[in-house]
C-alpha positions as CSV (number, residue, x, y, z in Angstrom):
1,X,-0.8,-16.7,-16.5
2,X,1.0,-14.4,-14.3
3,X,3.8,-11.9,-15.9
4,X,6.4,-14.1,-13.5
5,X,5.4,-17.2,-15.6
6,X,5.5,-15.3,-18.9
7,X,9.3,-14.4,-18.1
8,X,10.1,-18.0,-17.5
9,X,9.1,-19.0,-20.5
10,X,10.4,-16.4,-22.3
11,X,13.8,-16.9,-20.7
12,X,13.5,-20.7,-22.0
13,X,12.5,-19.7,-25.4
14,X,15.5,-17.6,-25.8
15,X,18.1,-20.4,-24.6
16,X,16.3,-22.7,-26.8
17,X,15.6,-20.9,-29.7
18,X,19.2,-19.8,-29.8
19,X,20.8,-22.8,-28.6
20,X,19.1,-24.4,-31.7
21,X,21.1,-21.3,-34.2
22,X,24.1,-22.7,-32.4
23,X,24.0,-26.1,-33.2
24,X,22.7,-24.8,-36.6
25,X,26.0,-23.4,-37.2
26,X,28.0,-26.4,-36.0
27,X,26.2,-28.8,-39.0
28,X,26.6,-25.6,-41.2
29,X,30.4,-25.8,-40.7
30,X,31.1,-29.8,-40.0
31,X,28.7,-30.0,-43.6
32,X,30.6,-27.3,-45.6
33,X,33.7,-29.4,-44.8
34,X,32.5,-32.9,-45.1
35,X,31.5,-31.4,-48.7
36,X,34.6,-30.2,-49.3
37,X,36.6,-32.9,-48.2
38,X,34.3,-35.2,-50.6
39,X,34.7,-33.1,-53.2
40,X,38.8,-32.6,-52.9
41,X,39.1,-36.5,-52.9
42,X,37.4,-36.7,-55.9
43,X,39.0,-37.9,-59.3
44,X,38.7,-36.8,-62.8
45,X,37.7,-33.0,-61.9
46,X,39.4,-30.6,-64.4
47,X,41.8,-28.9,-63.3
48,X,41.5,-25.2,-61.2
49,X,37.5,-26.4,-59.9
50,X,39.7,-29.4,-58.2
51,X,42.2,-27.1,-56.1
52,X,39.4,-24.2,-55.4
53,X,36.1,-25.8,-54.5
54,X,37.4,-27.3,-51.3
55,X,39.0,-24.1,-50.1
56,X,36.0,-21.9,-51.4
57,X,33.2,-25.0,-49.2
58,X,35.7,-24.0,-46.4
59,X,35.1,-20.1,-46.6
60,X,31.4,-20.5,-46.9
61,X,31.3,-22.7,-44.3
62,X,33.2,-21.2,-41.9
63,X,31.8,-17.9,-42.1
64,X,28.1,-19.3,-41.8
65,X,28.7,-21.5,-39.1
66,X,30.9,-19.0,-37.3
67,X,28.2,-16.3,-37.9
68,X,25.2,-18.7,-36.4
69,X,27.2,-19.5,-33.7
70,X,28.6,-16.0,-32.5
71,X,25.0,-14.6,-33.0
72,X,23.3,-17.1,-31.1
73,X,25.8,-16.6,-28.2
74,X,24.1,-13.5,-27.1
75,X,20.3,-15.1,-27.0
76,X,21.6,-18.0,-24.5
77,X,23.3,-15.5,-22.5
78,X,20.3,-12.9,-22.6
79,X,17.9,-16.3,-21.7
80,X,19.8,-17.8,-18.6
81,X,20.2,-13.8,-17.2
82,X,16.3,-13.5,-17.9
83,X,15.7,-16.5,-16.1
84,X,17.4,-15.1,-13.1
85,X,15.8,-11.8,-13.4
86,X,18.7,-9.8,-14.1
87,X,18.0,-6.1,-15.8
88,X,20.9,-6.3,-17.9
89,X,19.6,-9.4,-19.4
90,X,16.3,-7.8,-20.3
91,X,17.8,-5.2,-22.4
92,X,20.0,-7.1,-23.7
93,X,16.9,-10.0,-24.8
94,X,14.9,-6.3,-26.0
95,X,17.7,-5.8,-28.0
96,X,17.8,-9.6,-29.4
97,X,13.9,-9.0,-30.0
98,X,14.3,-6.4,-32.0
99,X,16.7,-8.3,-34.8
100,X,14.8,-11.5,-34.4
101,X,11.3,-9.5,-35.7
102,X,13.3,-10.2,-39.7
103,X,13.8,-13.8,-39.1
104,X,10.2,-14.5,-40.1
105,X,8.0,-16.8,-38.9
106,X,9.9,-17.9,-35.7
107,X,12.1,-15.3,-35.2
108,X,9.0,-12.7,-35.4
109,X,7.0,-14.5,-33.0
110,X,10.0,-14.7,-30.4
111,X,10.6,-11.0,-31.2
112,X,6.7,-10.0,-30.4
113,X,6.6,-11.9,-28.1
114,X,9.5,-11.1,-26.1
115,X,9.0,-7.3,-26.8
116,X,5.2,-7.3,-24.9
117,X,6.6,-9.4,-21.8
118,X,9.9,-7.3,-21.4
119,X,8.1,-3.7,-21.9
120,X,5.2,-4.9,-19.3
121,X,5.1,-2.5,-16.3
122,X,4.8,-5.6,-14.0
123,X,7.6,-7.2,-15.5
124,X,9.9,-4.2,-15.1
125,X,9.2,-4.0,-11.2
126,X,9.8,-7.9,-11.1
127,X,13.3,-7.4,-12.5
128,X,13.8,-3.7,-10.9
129,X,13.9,-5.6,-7.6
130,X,15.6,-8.6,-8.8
131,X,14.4,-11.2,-6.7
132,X,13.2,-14.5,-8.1
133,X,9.8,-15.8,-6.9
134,X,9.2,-18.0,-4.5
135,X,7.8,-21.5,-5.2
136,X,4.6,-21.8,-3.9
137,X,3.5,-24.8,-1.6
138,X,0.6,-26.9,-2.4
């Protein structure tokens, strides 16, 4: 497999892999609520656990979700500029790599992964000149 095809699918695996932390964070937050809203409606809870636990599932909720979603923002950004052989978005999807090496399993094979395509010396002169391949006719 050529480096050219190796940057395709690496663009694709960012955009996927991060569009999957984005809806992640969506059921994070819509859950966290759904929870609290169950747990508010409730009756017969002693008192202060009744006015806090909704407002507490909100917090947690909100800052997961809002987390997953702003830090996934980045890798479909970085993956659609990859795509389209932009240099930006190789540093910035080498800078994704490197945090996505803690996220073991996945995140560490994306991060390897991405860290031997984007340092390749043929795929630096395919995004130093910035043009996107041609298709080729059968």
């Amino acid at each position: 497999m050529t480096m050219d095809r190796h940057v395709q699918v690496l663009g694709i695996l960012h955009i996927v892999y991060s569009g999957l932390a984005f809806v992640g964070g969506c059921i994070a937050f819509a859950l966290f609520l759904g929870i609290g809203a169950f747990v508010s409606s409730m009756e017969g809870m002693p008192g202060p656990a009744e006015d806090n636990a909704p407002a507490i599932l909100a917090i947690i909720g909100t800052v997961i979700g809002a987390s997953l979603i702003i830090c996934s923002i980045p890798g479909i950004i970085g993956g659609i500029g990859v795509l389209n052989r932009k240099e930006w978005a190789r540093i910035l999807v080498l800078v994704i790599s490197f945090f996505d090496l803690l996220f073991i399993p996945l995140g560490t094979l994306l991060g390897v992964y991405s860290l031997w395509v984007l340092f390749n010396d043929e795929t630096i002169s395919l995004f130093r000149s910035g043009t996107l391949p041609q298709p080729s006719r059968a």
